[in-house]
N, C-alpha and C positions, 0 to 999 in steps of 0.2 A: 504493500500500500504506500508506504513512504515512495518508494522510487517514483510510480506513478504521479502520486502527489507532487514531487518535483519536477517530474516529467512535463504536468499538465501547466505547473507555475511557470518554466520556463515556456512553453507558449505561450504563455501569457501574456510574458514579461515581451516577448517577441514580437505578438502582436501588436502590443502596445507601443514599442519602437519602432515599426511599421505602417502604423497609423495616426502617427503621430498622439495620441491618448486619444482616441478620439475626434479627431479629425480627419480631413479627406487623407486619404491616403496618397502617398509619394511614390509615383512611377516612372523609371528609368523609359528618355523618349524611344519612340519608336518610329519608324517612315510614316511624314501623314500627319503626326502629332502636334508637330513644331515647326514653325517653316518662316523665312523672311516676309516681311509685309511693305517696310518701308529703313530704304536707305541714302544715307548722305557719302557718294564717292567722292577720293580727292577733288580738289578743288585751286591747283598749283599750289601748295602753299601758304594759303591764305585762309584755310578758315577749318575744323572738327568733320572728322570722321565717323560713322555709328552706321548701326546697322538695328534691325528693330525684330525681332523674336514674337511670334505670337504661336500662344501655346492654344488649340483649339480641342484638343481630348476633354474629358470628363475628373480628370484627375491634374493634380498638381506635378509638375517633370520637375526633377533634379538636371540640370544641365552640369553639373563638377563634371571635370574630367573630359567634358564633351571637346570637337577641335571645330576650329572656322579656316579655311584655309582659300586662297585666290588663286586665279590662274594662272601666277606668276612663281607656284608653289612655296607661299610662301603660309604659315602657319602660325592662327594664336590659340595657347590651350583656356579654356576657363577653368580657373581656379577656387576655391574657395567654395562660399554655401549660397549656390545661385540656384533658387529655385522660384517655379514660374509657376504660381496658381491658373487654374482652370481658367480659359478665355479670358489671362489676363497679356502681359506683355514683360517683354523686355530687353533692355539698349546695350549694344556690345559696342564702347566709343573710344576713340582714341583717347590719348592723355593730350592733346592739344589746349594751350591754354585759355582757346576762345571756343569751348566745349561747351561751355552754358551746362554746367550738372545741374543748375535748380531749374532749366525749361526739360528734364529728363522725369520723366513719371515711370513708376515703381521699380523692381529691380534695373541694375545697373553693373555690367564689367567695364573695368577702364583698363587696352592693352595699350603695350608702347608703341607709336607710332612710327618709330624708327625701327621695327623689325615686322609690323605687317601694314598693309595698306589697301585698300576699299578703290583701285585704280577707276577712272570714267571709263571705262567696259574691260570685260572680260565674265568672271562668273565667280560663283561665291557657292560654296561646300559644308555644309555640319553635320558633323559625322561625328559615333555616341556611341562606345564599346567597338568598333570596328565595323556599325554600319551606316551607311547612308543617310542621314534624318533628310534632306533638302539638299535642292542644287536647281541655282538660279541663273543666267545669263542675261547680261545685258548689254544694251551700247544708250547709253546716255546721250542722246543727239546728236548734233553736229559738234567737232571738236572746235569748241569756242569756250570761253569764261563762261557765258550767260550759261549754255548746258552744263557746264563741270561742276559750277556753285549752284546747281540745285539738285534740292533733292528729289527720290524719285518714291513714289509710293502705289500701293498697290490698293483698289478701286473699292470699297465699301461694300458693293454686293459681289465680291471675287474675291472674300476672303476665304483661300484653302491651298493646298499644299500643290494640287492638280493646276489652281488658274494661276499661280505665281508661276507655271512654265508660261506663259502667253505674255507677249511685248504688249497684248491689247487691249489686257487688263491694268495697263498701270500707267501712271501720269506722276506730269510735273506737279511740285509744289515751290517753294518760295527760295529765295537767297538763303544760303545758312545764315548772314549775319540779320538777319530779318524773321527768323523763324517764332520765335516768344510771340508776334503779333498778330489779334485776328485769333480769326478761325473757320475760314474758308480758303483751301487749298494753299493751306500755308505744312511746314512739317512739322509733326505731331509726333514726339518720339516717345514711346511708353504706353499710348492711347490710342483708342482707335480715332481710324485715318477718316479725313472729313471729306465731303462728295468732292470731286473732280468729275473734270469735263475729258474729252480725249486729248492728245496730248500735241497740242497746242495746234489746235487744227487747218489753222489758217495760215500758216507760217510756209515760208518756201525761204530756200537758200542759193542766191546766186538764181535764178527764176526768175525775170521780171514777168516773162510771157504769162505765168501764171495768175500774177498778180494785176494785169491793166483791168482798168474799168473804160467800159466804151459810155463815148456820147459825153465827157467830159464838157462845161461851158465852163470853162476857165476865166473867162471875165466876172462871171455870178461868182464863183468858186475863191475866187481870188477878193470880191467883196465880203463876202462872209470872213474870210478869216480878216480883214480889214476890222470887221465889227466886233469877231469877238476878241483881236487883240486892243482893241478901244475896251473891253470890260474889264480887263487889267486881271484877270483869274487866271491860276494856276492850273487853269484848261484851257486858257486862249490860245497854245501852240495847236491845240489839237488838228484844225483846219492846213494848218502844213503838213502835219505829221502825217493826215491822212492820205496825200498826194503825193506822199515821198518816193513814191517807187514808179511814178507814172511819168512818162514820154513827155517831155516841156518844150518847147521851141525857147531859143532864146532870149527871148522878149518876156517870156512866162518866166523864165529863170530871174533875170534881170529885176523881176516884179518881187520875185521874191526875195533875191537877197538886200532889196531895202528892207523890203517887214521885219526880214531876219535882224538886221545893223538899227531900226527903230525901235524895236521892243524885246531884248536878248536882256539886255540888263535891265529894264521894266520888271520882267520875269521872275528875279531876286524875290522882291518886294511882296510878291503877289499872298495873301492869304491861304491856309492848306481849306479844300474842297474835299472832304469823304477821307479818302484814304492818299489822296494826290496833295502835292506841294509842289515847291519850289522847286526843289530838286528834281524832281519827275519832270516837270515843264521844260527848265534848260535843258536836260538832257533829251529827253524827246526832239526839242526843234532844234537843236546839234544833230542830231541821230536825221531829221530830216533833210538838212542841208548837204549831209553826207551820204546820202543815198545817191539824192539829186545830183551830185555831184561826179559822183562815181558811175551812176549812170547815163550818165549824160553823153551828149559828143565833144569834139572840141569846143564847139563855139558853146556850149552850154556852160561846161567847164568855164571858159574864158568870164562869164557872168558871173558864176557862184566862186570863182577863185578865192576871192579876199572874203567872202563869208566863211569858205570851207576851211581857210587857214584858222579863222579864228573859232568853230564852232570845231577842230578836232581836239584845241586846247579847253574847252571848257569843262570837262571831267574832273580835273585837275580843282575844279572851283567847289564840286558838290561837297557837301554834309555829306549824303548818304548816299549810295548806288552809284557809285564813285567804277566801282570794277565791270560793272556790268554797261555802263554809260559808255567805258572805254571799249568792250568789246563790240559794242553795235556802233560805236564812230565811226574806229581805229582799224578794226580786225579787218583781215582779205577778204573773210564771209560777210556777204551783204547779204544780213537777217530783212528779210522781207515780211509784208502781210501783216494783217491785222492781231499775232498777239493770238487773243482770246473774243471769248464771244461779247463781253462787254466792250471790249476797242468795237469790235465787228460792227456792233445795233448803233456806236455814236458813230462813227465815220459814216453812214449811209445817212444821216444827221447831221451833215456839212459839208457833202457834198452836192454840187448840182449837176446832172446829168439826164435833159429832157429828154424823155423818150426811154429810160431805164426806170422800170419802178421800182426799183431798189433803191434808185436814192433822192433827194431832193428834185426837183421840176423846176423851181425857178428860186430867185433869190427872195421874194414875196413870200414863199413856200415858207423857208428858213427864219424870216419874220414872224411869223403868224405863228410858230409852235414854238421858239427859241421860250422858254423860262428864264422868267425874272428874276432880276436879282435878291431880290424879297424871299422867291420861291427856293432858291439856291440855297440862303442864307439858314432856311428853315432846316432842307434838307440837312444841312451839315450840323446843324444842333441837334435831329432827333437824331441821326447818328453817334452823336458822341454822347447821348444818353443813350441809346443803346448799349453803346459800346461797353460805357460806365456801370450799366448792372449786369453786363454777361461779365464783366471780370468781377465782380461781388458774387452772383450766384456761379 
């Protein structure tokens, strides 16, 4: 009877270290269990690496012991008591010192940077007693700043181990040095990921053909941005920006790079609108001038010359978006396209092109629905009452 009796206590005892006393039980992963959701690749240099763990079983994984390894073979083991409760998360980050650990929600590994790294493509491996858990590939867009420093995440209804094989489940989200703000497709490291749209849909590289818009009236088109650089807002470049990538005769260039030399330092000054400023505005109508320019012919070039000198130096001026400003001036790749679908629905909003119903009809058109300054003003205060009880709740 004693043997037994000890026999049955140490089960007991076993169980009870197995299940924590009472809690879910702790299970070594298995393929399927655990798998990447959302990560931040190098970034030259300049900004934190991570990678983000979502654990979708029914039980809590120990990841000790587990490896992460790239396809440059190179390898980090996690060490220590890293365990990842049921459909929660967890961020495997470099030791970089602009890591931001308090925008990092619940567990967290910090490895050394200078022995593995999160490259803008190739593929990512974790592997847990000598099997398989995940294995991911990617190519993070075109090789410029603007795709390196952001991160890439994987789509809110395509969380599982099956859709993280698929480039078509997953999208951009925000600058690493941008990521704490917001909360629409910005990165989210520790939490689940916030809706995204596909990945950047409107964009072409080196493409203008993609990008023209027929039926252009450049005389209307060119009033418009007249009037909304007379509003002196931190939106007013926007009417350049949006014809940045379209065919101009000389005389259209010429037009434009006064507006550019009459309102570039205006732009400074201007009040933040939503989530836009200062910074966004210069850099946008530099980022305009430089399309222009580059795609231009000679005699085009000959007009926008002394704009282009000075809108490749402005970057150099911003607060913020300072790296990404410089890639869409500066870089050989001429980023084309609207961006996202918000650029998309305003640019068809300041453009006239009669005979297209997709965008303005006449410059009257553009009068009769432009919102007031009043209405603007409003907008931008429920905004940042918004804003102000999503970070309290």
């Amino acid at each position: 009877m004693k043997t037994k009796r000890t026999t049955q206590s140490c089960l007991v005892s076993l169980l009870i270290l197995m299940t924590g006393c009472g809690d879910s039980p702790i299970n070594i992963a298995a393929p399927g269990d655990i798998f990447v959701t959302e990560l931040m690749p190098s970034s030259g240099g300049e900004g934190p690496q991570w990678l983000e763990l979502h654990n979708s079983s029914e039980a809590a994984i120990d990841l000790r012991g587990c490896k992460i390894s790239n396809a440059q073979d190179q390898l980090v083991t996690l060490t220590g008591n890293l365990i990842v409760e049921s459909q929660d998360y967890a961020v495997i980050a470099s030791d970089h010192p602009r890591a931001k650990p308090e925008a990092f929600k619940g567990d967290k590994f910090t490895y050394q940077s200078d022995s593995f790294e999160l490259p803008p493509a190739g593929g990512i491996s974790l592997t847990c007693n000598g099997k398989l858990i995940d294995k991911i590939s990617y190519q993070i867009g075109a090789p410029t700043i603007a795709a390196t420093s952001r991160s890439w995440q994987l789509a809110p209804g395509s969380i599982s181990a099956e859709a993280n094989d698929n480039e078509e489940n997953w999208c951009y989200t925000i600058l690493a040095e941008d990521y704490m703000v917001g909360d629409r497709r910005f990165a989210t490291p520790g939490i689940a990921n916030p809706v995204c749209e596909s990945v950047m849909p409107y964009v072409r590289y080196n493409d203008q053909a993609a990008v023209l818009i027929e039926g252009i009236d450049w005389d209307a088109t060119l009033k418009v941005a007249e009037s909304e650089f007379a509003r002196q807002l931190s939106t007013s470049e926007l009417p350049i920006w949006a014809i940045r990538d379209q065919i101009v005769t000389p005389e259209v260039a010429a037009k434009i790079a006064v507006l550019y030399f009459d309102n570039i330092d205006m732009l400074y000054g201007t009040k933040p609108f939503l989530v836009l400023d200062w910074n966004h505005a210069v850099w946008h109508l530099s980022w305009a001038i430089s399309n222009l320019y580059r795609n231009g012919d000679s005699n085009v070039k000959k007009e926008l010359q002394l704009a282009y000198e000075d809108a490749i130096t402005r970057p150099e001026t911003l607060e913020r978006r300072n790296y990404i400003a410089i890639d869409h001036i500066r870089n050989d790749v001429v980023v084309m396209g609207d961006i996202h679908t918000a650029a998309h629905t305003r640019m068809k909003q300041l453009i006239v092109a009669p005979g297209n119903p997709d965008y303005l009809q006449s410059f009257e058109e553009y009068q009769d629905n432009k919102r007031s300054l009043l209405t603007l003003k409003t907008l931008h205060v429920l905004y940042g009452v918004k804003t102000f009880f999503a970070g309290i709740f």
